[in-house]
C-alpha positions in Angstrom: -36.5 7.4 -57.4 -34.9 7.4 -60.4 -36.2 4.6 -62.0 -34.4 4.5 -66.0 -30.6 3.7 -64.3 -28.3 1.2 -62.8 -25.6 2.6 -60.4 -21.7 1.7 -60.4 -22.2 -2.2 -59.3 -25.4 -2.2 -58.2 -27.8 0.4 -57.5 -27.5 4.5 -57.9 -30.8 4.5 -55.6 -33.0 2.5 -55.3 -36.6 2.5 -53.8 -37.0 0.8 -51.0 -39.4 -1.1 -49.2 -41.2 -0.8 -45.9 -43.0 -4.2 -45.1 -44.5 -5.1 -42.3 -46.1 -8.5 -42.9 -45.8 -9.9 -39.2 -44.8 -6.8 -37.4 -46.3 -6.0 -33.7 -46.7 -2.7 -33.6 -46.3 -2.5 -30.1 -43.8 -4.7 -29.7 -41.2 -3.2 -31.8 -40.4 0.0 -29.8 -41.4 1.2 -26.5 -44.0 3.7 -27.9 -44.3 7.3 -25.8 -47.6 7.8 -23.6 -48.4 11.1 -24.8 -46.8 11.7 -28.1 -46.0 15.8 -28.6 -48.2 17.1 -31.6 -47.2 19.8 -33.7 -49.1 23.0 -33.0 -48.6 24.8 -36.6 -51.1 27.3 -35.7 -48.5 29.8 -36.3 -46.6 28.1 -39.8 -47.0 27.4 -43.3 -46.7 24.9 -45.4 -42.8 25.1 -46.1 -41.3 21.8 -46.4 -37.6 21.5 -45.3 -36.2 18.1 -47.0 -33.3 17.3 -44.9 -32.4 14.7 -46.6 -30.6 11.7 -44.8 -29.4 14.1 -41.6 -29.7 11.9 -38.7 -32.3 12.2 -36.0 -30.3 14.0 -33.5 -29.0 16.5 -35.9 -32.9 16.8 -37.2 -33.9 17.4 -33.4 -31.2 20.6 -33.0 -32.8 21.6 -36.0 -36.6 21.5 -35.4 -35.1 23.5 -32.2 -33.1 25.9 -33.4 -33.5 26.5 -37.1 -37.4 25.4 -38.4 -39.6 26.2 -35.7 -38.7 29.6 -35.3 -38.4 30.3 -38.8 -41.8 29.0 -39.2 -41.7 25.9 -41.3 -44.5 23.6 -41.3 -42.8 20.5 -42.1 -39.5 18.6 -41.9 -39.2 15.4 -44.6 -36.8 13.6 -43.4 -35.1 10.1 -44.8 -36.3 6.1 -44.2 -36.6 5.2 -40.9 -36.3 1.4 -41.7 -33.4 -0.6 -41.0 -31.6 -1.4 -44.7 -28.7 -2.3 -46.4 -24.9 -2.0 -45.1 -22.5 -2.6 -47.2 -18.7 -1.6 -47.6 -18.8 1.7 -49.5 -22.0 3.1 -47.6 -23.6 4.1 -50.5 -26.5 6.8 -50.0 -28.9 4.8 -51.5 -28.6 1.9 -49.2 -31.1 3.2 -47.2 -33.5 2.4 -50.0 -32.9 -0.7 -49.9 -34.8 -1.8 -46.8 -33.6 -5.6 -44.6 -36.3 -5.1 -41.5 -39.0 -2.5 -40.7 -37.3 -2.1 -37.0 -36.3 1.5 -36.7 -32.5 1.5 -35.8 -31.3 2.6 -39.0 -28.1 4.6 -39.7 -29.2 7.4 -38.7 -30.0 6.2 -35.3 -32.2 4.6 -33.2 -35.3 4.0 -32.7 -35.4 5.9 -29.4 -33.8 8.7 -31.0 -36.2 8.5 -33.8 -39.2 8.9 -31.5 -37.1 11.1 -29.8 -36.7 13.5 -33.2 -40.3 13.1 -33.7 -41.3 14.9 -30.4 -38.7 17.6 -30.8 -40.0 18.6 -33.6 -43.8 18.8 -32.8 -42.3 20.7 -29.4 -40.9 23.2 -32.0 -44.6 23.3 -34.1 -43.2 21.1 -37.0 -44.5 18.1 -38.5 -42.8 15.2 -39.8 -42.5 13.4 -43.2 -41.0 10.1 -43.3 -39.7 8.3 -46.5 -41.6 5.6 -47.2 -40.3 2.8 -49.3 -43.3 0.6 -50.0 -42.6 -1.0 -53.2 -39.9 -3.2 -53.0 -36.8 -4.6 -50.6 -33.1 -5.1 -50.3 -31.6 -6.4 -54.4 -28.2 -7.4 -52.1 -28.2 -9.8 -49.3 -26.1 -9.2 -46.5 -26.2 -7.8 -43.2 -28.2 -4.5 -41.9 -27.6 -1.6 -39.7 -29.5 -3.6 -37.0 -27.7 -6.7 -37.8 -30.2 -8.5 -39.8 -28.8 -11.2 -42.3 -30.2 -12.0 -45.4 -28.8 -15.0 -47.5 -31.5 -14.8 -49.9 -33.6 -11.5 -50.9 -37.1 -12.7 -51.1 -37.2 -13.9 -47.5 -37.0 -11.2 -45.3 -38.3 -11.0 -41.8 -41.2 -9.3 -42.8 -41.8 -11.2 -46.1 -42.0 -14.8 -47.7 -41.2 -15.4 -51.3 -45.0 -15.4 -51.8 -45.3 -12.0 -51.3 -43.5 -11.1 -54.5 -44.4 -10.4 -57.7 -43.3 -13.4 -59.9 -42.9 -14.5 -63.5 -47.0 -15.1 -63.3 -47.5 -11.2 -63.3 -44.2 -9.9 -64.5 -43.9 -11.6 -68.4 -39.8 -9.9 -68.9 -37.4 -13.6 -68.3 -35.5 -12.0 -65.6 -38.2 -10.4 -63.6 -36.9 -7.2 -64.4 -38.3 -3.5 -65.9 -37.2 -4.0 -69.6 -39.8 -1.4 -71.3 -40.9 1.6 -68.9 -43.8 2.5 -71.4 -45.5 -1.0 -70.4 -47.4 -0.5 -67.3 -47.2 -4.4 -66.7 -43.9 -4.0 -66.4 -43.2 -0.8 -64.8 -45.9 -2.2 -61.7 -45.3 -6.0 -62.0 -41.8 -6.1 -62.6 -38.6 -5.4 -60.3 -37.2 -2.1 -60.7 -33.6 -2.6 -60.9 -33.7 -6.4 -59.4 -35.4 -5.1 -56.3 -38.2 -7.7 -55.1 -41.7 -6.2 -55.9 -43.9 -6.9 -53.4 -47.3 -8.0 -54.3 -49.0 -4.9 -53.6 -52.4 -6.4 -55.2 -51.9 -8.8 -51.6 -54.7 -8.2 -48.9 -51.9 -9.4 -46.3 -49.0 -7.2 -47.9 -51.2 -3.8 -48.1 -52.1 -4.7 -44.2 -48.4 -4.8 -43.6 -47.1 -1.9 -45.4 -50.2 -0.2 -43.5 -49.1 -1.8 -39.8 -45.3 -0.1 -40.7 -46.8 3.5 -41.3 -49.1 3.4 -39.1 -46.0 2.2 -36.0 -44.5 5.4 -37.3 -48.1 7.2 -36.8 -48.4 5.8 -33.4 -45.1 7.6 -32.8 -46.1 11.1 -34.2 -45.1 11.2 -37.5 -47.8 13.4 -39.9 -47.2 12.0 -43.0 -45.1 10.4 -45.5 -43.4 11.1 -48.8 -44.0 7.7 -50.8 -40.7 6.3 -52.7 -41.2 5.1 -56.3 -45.0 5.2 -56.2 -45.7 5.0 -59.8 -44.2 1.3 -59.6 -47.7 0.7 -57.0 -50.6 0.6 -59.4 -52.9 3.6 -58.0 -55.4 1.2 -57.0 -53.2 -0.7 -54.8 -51.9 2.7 -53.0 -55.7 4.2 -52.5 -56.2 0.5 -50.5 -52.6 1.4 -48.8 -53.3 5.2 -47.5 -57.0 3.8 -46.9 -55.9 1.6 -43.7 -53.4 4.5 -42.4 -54.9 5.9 -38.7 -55.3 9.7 -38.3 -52.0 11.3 -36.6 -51.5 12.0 -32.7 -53.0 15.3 -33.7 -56.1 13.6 -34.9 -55.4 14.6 -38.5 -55.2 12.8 -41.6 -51.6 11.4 -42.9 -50.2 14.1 -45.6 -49.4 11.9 -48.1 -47.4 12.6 -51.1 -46.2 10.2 -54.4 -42.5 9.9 -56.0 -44.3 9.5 -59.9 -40.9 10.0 -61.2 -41.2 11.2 -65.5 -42.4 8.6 -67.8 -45.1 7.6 -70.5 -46.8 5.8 -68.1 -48.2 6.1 -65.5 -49.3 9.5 -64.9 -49.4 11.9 -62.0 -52.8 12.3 -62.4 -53.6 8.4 -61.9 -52.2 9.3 -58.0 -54.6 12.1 -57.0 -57.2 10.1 -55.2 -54.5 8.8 -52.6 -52.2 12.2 -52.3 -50.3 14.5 -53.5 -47.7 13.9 -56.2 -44.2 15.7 -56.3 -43.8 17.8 -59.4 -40.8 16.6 -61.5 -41.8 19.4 -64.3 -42.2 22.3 -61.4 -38.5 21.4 -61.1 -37.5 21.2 -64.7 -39.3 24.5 -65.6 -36.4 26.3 -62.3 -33.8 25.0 -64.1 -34.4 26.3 -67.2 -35.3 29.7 -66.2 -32.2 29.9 -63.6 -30.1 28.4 -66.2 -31.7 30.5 -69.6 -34.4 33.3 -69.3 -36.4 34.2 -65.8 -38.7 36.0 -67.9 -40.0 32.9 -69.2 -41.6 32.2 -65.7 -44.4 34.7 -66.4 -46.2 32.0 -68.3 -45.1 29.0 -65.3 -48.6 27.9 -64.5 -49.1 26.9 -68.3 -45.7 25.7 -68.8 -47.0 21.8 -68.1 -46.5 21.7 -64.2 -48.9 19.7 -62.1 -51.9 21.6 -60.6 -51.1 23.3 -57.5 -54.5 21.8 -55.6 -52.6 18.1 -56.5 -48.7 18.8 -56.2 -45.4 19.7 -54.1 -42.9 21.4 -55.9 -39.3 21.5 -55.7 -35.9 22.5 -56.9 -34.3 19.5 -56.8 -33.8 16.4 -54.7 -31.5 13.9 -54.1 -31.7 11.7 -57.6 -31.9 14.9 -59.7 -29.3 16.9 -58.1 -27.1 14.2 -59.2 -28.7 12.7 -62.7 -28.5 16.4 -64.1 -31.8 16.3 -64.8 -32.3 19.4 -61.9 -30.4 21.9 -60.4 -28.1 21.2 -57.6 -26.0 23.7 -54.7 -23.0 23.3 -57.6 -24.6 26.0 -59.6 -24.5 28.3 -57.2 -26.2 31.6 -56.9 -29.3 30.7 -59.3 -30.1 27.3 -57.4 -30.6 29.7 -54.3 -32.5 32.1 -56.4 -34.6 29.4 -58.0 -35.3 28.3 -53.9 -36.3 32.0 -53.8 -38.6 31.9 -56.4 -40.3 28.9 -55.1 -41.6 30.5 -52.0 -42.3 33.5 -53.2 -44.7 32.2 -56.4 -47.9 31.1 -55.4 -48.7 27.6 -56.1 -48.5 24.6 -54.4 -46.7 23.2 -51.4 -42.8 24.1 -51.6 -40.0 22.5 -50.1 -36.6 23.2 -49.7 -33.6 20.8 -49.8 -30.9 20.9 -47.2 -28.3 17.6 -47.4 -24.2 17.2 -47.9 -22.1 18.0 -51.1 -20.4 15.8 -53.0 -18.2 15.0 -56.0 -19.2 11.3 -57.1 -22.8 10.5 -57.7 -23.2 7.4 -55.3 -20.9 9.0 -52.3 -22.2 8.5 -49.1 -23.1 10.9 -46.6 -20.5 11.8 -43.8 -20.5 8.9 -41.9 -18.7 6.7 -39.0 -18.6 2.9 -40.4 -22.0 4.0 -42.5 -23.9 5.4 -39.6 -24.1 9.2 -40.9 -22.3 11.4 -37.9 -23.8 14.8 -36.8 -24.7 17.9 -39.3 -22.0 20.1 -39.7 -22.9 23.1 -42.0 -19.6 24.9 -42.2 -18.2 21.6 -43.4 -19.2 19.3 -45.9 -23.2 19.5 -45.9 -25.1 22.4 -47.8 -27.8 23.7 -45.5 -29.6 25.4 -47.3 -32.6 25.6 -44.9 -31.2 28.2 -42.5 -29.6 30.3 -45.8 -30.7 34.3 -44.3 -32.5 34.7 -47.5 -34.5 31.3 -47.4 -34.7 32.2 -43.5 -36.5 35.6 -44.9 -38.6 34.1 -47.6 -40.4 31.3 -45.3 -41.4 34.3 -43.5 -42.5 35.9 -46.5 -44.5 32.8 -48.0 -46.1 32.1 -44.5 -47.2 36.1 -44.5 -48.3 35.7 -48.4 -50.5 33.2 -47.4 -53.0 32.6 -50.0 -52.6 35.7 -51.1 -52.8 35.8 -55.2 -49.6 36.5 -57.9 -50.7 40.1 -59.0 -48.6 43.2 -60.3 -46.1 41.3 -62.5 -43.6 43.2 -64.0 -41.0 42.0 -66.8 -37.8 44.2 -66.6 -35.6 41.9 -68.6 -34.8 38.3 -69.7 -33.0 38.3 -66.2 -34.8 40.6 -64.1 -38.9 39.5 -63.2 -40.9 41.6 -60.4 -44.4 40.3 -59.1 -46.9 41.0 -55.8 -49.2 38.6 -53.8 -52.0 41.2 -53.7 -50.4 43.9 -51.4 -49.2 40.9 -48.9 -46.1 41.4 -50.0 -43.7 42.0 -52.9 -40.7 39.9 -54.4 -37.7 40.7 -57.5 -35.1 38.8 -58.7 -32.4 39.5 -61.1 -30.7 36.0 -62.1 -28.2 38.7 -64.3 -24.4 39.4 -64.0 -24.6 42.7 -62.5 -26.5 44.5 -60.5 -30.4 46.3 -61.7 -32.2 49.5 -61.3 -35.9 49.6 -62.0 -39.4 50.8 -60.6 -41.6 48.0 -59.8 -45.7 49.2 -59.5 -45.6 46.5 -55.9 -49.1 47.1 -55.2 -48.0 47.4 -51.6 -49.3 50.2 -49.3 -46.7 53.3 -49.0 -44.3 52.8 -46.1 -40.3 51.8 -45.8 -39.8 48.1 -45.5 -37.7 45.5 -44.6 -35.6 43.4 -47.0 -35.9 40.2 -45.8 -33.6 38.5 -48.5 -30.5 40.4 -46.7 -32.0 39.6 -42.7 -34.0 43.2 -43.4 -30.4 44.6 -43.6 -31.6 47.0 -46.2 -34.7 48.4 -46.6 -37.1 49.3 -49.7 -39.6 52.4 -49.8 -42.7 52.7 -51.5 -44.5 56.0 -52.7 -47.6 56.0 -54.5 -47.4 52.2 -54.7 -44.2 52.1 -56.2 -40.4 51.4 -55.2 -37.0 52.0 -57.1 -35.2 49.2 -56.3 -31.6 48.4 -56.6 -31.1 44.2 -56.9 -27.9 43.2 -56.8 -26.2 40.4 -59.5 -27.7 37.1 -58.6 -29.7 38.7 -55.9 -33.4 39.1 -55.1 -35.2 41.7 -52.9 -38.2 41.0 -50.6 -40.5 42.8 -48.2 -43.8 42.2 -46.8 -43.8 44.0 -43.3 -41.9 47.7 -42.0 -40.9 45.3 -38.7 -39.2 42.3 -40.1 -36.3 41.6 -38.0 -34.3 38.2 -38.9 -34.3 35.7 -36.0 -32.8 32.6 -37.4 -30.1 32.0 -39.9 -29.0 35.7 -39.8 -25.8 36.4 -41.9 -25.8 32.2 -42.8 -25.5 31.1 -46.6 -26.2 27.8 -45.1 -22.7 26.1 -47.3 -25.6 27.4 -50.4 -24.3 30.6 -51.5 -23.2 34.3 -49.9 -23.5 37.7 -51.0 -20.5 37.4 -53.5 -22.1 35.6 -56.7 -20.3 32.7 -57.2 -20.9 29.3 -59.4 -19.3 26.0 -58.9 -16.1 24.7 -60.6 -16.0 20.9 -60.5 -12.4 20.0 -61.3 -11.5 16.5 -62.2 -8.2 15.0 -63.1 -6.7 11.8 -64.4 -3.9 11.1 -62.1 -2.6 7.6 -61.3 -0.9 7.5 -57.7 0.8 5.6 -55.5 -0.4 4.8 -51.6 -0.9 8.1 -49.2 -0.1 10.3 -52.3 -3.1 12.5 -52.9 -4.2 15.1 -56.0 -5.2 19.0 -55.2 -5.9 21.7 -57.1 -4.1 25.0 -56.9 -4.5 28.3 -58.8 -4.6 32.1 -59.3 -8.1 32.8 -57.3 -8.2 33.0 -53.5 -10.5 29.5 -53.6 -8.0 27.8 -55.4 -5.1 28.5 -52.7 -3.5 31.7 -54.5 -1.0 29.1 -56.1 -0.2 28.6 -52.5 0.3 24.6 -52.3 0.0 24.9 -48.8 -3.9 26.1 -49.5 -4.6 24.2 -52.4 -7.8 22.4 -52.3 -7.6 18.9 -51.9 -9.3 16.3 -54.7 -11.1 13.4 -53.7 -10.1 9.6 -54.7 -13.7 8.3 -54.6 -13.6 7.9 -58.5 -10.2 6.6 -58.7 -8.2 7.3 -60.7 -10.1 10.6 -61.6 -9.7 12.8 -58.6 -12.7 15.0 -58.1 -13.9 18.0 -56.3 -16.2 21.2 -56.5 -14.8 25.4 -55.6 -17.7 27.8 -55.4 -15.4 30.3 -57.5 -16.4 33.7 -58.9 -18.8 34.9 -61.9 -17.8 36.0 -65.1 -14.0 35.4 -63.8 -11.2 33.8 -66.0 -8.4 32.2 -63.9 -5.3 29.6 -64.1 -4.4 26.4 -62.6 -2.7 23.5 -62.2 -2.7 20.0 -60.3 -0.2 18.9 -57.9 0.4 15.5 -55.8 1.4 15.5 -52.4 2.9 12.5 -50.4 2.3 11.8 -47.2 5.4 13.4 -45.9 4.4 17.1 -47.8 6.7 16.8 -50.5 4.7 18.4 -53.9 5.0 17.1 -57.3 3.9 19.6 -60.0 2.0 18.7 -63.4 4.5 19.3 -66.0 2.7 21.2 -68.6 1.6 24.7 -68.7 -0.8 26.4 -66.0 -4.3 25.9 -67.3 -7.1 28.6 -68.0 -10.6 28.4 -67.8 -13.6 31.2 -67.2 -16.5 31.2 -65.4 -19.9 32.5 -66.5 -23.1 32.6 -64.4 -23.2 29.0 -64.5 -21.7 25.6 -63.2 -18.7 24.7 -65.1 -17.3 21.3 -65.1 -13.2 20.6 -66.2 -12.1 17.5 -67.2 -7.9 16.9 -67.4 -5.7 14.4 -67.3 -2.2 14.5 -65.7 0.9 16.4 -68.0 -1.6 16.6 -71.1 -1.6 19.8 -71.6 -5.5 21.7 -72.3 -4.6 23.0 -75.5 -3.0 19.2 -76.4 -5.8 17.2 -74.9 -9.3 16.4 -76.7 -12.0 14.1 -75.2 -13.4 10.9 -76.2 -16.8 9.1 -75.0 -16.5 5.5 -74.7 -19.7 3.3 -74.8 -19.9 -0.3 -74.1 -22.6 -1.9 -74.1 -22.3 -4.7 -71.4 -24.7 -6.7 -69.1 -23.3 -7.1 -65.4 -24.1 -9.2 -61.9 -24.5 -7.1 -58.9 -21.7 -5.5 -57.7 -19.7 -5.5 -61.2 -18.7 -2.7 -62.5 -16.8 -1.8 -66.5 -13.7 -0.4 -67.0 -11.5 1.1 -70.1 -7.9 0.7 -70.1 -5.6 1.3 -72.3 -1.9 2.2 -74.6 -1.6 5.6 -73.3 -1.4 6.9 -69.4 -4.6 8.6 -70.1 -5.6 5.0 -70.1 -4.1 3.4 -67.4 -0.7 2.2 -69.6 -2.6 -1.3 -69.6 -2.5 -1.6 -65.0 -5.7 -2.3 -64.0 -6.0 -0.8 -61.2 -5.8 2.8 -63.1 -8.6 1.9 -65.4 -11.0 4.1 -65.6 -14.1 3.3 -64.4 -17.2 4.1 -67.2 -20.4 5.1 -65.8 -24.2 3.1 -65.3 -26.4 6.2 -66.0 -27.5 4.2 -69.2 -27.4 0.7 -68.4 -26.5 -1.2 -69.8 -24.5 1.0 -71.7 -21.3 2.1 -69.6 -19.8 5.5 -70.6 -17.4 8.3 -69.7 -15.8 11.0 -71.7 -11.8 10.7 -71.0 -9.2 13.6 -71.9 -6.8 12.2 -74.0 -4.0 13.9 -76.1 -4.7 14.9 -79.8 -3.8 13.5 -83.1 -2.5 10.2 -81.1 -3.4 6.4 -82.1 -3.6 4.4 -78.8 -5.4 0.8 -78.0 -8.1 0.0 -75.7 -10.1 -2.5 -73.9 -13.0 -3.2 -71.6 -13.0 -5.1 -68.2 -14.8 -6.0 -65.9 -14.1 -5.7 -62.0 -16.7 -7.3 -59.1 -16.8 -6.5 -55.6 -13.5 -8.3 -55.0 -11.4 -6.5 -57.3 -11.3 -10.0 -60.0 -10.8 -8.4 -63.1 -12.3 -9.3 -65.7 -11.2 -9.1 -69.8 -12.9 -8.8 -72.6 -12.1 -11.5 -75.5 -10.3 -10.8 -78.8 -7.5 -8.6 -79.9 -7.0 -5.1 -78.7 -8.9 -2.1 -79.7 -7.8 1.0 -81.7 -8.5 4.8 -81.9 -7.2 7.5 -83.1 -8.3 10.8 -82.4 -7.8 14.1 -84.7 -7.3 17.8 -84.0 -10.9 18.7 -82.6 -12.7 17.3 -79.9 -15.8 15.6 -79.2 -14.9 11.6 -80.5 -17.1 8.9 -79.9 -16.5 5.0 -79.4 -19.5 2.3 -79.5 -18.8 -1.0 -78.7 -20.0 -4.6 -77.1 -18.3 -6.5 -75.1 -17.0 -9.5 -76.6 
């Protein structure tokens, strides 16, 4: 959980809380009298993350997808009934009302019903727990459950909340995350802390795992752990029954990066996910793979102690990881992950989107089926993912040996004559002889389904790697099964990146903003194809193309009403060029790119729940003083509010901040208007506090 930010009006994500202070196990859900356990005889330890599908759509793919492709594991999101509110923000489900499992993403009879499907197909299962806190908002739940004040739950009295006796901040809240008072005692963004320190609150957490036990789930993936003092989450996992298999729970800790505490403190009680492993894919994938030949001393967790992975769902969208926008190198960085021998990998498989809090696809909140050809990136059943779980489970323990650097882009290692993997994160495509360590023979390439295949004489094999391609084989007979000719929504044989285009573009009801251009993506500057922007960030209109490499290309914005007439921008067609990475454009309606410059604005404001800041100003970039086209400035640093706006050069304008609740009351600042003026360059920068 990211734990350092405060989301448009209340929460980006929060951590959530499981509680189970009077719950009956039994008497909660009808439980199964023989719960399926997952024989994994045959898998490895391959994590897929699939993160908020719902249980049905998890079922088909236990089925269909990770059985037979031989993953060990499916993590899948909390079970617990939480938070509804109007916008259906993803992270309501970290915000937990009851620890009754009909949730939005089903109910508890399909949740049992997920859990066996999966064990039929050899997979185990990985819940989200949220153990540290519950619901900041009151209102009503997925189930139905009211709450009209947020430290009486039906699992939890006011006395089982940290207060002002162990939290010393005057509003109960983290204020310093290098005080491990705070960062334990204290509510992470106005969540309620539960009194983890509690004999009756560890028993309760302990009686909501262990319902989910008692149902066949393995394990459990532990949300914002590092705000539980180690001590209190040993005494936790201590009181958790062995699984329907008869094993112990897999547990594993959310220590999200700070001073304190540390991933170490965690060991004696699990497992703790490795935020550097991450940090280290993004910078190779985004800079120099070569620089992955010295990985294990790079300052990632031990391998005996961890679970890597690429990204997840608060770092995909703080920028702090890689994310399915950039394209080509996040799937080679997923690549990479199974191939390098370390610890436990896991692969993330959820839906795109444009605007950091956007909810999931959904039917009034509860998410609606998986549908990987539109709108969700499924990365998990990608043919060369597909190929490399294969490879990992075959690699076994096997160790990293025969590592060859070709280039800054192009890296080449073994797993002791198990198997052999190459990956060339360049432009274009790479011919080199790797010494593979692999017996002579003709392989398959399991990256392309074993399409193509690789020969090696005398222990070596020239192989050709495409641009932003890897090559693979461990075995002359690999045939792909699952997932054959699939990119999963994460990326085909054509390198691409991902554009995210936004605009500034005021509107009027049923009038909507697209994007049109000179690539075949962008519509072929056929209106009729252009790709529609989405209105979730009004008035900035948003949306991500998976567009070409190292291509330069022109475009424009157009409106369309709701009766198909099509209003053009009336400046000159844009231009912008790709590279091998993610580009992000920022415009604003008829300002011109080689007009426009940008400016940050900063305020630095304190808000209530649900309350969000807005600049509006002089110039339509601004809004022309209406409200309602403000532009809404950002959380990530609360409680500083930002966002960089495109406005046009060398122009004087005036500005102001407001404020806007959940109601739409607005809000103004006090005192006379602001002024800026901005120059020829670009790159200007406003600090202010609201007054």
């Amino acid at each position: 959980m990211t734990t350092r930010h405060r989301p448009p009006g209340v929460l980006r994500r929060t951590a959530g809380a499981l509680a189970a202070g009077a719950l009956a196990v039994a008497g909660v859900i009808a439980l199964p009298a023989a719960p399926a356990q997952a024989d994994t005889t045959a898998k490895g330890d391959v994590i897929a993350n699939l993160w908020e599908w719902n249980w049905n759509s998890i079922a088909s793919e236990c089925t269909n997808v990770l059985g037979p492709a031989g993953y060990g594991a499916v993590q899948v999101a909390p079970p617990s009934e939480s938070l509804k509110q109007s916008s259906y923000y993803w992270w309501d489900v970290y915000q937990p009302y009851s620890y009754t499992l009909n949730s939005r993403f089903g109910t508890a009879t399909q949740f049992a019903s997920m859990v066996g499907a999966c064990h039929a197909a050899g997979v185990k299962v990985y819940t989200d727990a949220v153990i540290n806190h519950t619901a900041a908002q009151t209102g009503t739940g997925y189930d139905g459950t009211t709450l009209t004040g947020k430290y009486d739950t039906p699992d939890w009295d006011p006395g089982d909340y940290h207060t002002s006796a162990d939290c010393p901040t005057s509003d109960l809240t983290i204020q310093d995350y290098s005080n491990l008072t705070q960062v334990q005692n204290c509510e992470l963004l106005g969540l309620p802390d539960l009194k983890t320190s509690a004999d009756n609150v560890r028993s309760g957490l302990a009686a909501f795992l262990n319902k989910q036990i008692a149902l066949g789930v393995d394990g459990f993936r532990v949300d914002s752990a590092k705000h539980i003092p180690a001590t209190d989450m040993a005494a936790i996992v201590a009181r958790l029954n062995t699984t329907t298999s008869g094993a112990t729970p897999y547990v594993f800790d959310e220590v999200y990066p700070g001073s304190t505490p540390q991933p170490s403190d965690y060991y004696g009680s699990g497992d703790v996910l490795d935020f550097t492993y991450a940090s280290r894919m993004k910078s190779a994938f985004q800079g120099n793979v070569s620089d992955l030949s010295s990985l294990e001393s790079s300052g990632i967790l031990p391998a005996a102690n961890s679970v890597s992975f690429v990204t997840n769902h608060d770092t995909e969208r703080n920028g702090l990881h890689m994310s399915y926008k950039d394209g080509d190198s996040y799937r080679l960085a997923n690549l990479f992950e199974l191939a390098y021998k370390w610890s436990t990998p896991t692969i993330y498989s959820s839906w795109q989107w444009t605007q950091s809090d956007q909810a999931p696809p959904n039917s009034a909140g509860f998410v609606t089926d998986t549908d990987c050809s539109n709108g969700w990136n499924c990365l998990d059943r990608d043919t060369a993912v597909v190929g490399m779980v294969a490879w990992h489970n075959a690699a076994g323990s096997a160790a990293v040996s025969d590592w060859s650097t070709k280039s800054s882009s192009v890296i080449g290692f073994g797993r002791s004559g198990a198997g052999f993997f190459a990956v060339n994160n360049g432009s274009s495509s790479a011919t080199y002889t790797f010494a593979t360590g692999m017996a002579d023979g003709t392989y398959a390439n399991v990256v392309d389904g074993g399409a193509s295949t690789v020969t090696v004489s005398g222990g070596n094999a020239s192989i050709t790697i495409p641009a932003k391609d890897a090559v693979a084989f461990y075995n002359a007979d690999y045939t792909c099964t699952v997932g054959c000719d699939d990119t999963g929504g994460g990326g085909g044989s054509t390198p691409t990146v991902t554009a995210t285009f936004n605009e500034y573009a005021s509107t009027t009801s049923g009038t909507n903003v697209y994007v049109v251009g000179s690539l075949d993506a962008l519509g072929g500057w056929d209106t009729s194809k252009a790709v529609q922007l989405s209105s979730s960030g009004y008035p900035v209109w948003s949306g991500a193309v998976n567009v070409p490499i190292n291509t330069s290309f022109t475009y424009k914005y157009v409106k369309k009403d709701s009766s198909g007439n099509v209003t053009w921008e009336s400046n000159a067609n844009r231009a912008a060029a790709t590279t091998t990475s993610a580009i992000s454009l920022k415009n604003s309606w008829n300002v011109a790119s080689d007009s426009a410059t940008d400016v940050t604005f900063n305020e630095y404001a304190t808000t209530d729940w649900g309350t969000n800041v807005y600049v509006v100003g002089s110039i339509a970039s601004l809004g022309s003083w209406n409200t309602s086209d403000a532009i809404p400035l950002s959380s990530e640093s609360y409680p500083t509010w930002s966002k960089l706006v495109i406005v046009p050069k060398s122009t004087t304008f005036e500005y102001k901040f407001i404020k806007k609740d959940s109601s739409g009351t607005v809000t103004w600042e006090s005192g006379t208007n602001r002024s800026y003026t901005t120059g020829s360059s670009s790159g200007y920068t406003t600090s202010d506090s609201w007054k």
